[in-house]
N, C-alpha and C positions, 0 to 999 in steps of 0.2 A: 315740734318746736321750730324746726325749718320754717313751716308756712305761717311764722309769726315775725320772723324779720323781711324788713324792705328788701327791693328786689338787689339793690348796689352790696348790701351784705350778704344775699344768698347766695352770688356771684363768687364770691370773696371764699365764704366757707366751702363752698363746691371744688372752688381752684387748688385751697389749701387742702380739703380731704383728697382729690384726685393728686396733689402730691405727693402728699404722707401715705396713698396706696400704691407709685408706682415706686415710693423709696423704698417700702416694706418688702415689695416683691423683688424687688432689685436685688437689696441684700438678702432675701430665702433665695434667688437665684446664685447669686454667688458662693454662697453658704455652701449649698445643694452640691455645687460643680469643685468646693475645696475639698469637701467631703470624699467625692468621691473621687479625686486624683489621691486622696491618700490612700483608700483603698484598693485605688490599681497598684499603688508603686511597690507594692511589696511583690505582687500577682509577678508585675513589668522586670523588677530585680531577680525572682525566683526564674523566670524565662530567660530571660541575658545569662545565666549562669547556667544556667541546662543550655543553651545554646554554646556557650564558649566550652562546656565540657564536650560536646559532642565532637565540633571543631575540633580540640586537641586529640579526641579517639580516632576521627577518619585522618588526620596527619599521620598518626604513629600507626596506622592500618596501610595507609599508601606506602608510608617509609618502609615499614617493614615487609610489603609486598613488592617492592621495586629488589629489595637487597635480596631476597628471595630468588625473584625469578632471573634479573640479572639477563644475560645473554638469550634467554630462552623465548624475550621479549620478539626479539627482530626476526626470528626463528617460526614463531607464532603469526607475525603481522606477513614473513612469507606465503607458509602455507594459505594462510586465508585469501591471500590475495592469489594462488594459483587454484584455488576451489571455485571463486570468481570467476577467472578467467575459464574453469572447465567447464561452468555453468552456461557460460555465453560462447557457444562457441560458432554460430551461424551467422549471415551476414541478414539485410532485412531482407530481401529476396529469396533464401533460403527458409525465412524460417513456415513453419508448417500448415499455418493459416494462409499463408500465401501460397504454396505447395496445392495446398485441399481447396484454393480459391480456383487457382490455376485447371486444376483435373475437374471439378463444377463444371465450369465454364463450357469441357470440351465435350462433356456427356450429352448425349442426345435423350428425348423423351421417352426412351424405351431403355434406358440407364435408373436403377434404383442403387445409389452408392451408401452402403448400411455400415460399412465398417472402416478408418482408417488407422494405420498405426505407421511409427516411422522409428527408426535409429539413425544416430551419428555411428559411423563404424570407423575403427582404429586409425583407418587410414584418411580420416574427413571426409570420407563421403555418406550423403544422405541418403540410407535404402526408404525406398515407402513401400508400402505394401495398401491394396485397395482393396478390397474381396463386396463383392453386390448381386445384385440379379438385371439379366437381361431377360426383355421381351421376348428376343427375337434373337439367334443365330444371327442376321444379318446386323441386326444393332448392334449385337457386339465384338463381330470384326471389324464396323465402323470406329468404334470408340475405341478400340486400339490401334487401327490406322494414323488415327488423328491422333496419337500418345506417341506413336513411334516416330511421326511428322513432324512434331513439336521439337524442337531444337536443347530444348529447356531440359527435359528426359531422354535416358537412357535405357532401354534393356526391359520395356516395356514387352512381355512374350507372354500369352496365357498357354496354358497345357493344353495338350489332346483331349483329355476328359470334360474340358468345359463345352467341347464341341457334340457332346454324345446326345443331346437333348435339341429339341427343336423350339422348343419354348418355356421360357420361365427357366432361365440358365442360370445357374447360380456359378460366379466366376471368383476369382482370386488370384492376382499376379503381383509380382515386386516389382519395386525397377529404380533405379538410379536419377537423380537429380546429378544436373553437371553444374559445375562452376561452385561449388561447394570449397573442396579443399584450395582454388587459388583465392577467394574471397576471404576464407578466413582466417587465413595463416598469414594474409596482410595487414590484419587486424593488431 
C-alpha cells in the first residue's frame, strides 16, 4: 500500500511511523526503568535496615567493650609497644645481613662459609657464631687474621682442634660485633 502513494506522502507516512515508533519505545523504556525502581526499593529499604541494625550492634559492642576493659587499655597499648621495641633492637649496621655481608667480603677462596647464626645477649651485645670448611690450614689462619684486624669484631679465636687437619678444616668460632649496645640504647 506504501508503493501506491506519491513520493510527498510516503515521506509524510515514514516520518509519522518513525515517530509513533520512537514514542512507543520511549514509554516501554520508561515503563521498564519505573518497574523496576519499585522492585529495588523494597530490596534498597530491607538493606538500610539491616545496615542501621548492625550499626546499633557494633555501638553497643564497642560501648560495652570500652567499660569492660577500662584501664587495662593503656596497659595493653604499653606492653605492645615495648614488644616493638624488643623486636628492633639493632642499629642498621648491626643488623645480621650486614654482619654476614661484612665476614663474605673478608673470606678468601679457600673459605666455604656453610652456617651462620647470631644472638642479641642481655647485655646488647651481638655474638655471631660462623662454623665452614677451610682448604687449607694457611687459609684459615688467614681469615681470622683479617676478622681479629677488623675493627668492627671482637674475640674472633678458633680452638686448637680446628688446627689438627691439614686440609678440608672444618672450623667454628663466635665472636662479638662492637658498637652494638651504644648504638642501640640511643635509639
Amino acid at each position: 500500500m506504501l508503493h501506491l502513494l506519491p513520493e510527498q506522502q510516503k515521506k509524510t507516512v515514514l516520518s509519522e511511523y518513525r515517530k509513533r515508533l520512537s514514542i512507543v519505545t520511549a514509554i516501554s523504556l520508561s515503563c521498564i526503568g519505573v518497574v523496576g525502581i519499585m522492585l529495588l526499593i523494597p530490596s534498597y529499604i530491607y538493606s538500610q535496615e539491616h545496615f542501621n541494625e548492625v550499626k546499633k550492634v557494633k555501638t553497643a559492642l564497642v560501648d560495652a567493650l570500652e567499660k569492660q576493659t577500662g584501664d587495662k587499655t593503656a596497659e595493653t597499648v604499653k606492653n605492645i609497644t615495648e614488644n616493638i621495641a624488643a623486636l628492633q633492637p639493632l642499629g642498621s649496621t648491626e643488623l645480621p645481613s650486614y654482619v654476614i655481608d661484612r665476614v663474605i667480603s673478608r673470606a678468601s677462596s679457600g673459605i666455604k662459609i656453610m652456617q651462620y647464626a647470631y644472638k642479641l645477649e642481655v647485655n646488647n651485645t651481638l655474638s655471631f657464631l660462623v662454623v665452614g670448611r677451610a682448604d687449607t690450614r694457611n687459609d684459615l689462619t688467614q681469615f681470622i687474621k683479617v676478622l681479629q684486624g677488623d675493627p668492627y669484631f671482637e674475640g674472633a679465636k678458633l680452638p686448637l682442634s680446628s688446627f689438627t687437619r691439614e686440609r678440608n678444616i672444618d672450623f667454628q668460632f663466635l665472636m662479638n660485633v662492637k658498637g652494638v649496645a651504644s648504638s642501640s640504647t640511643s635509639q
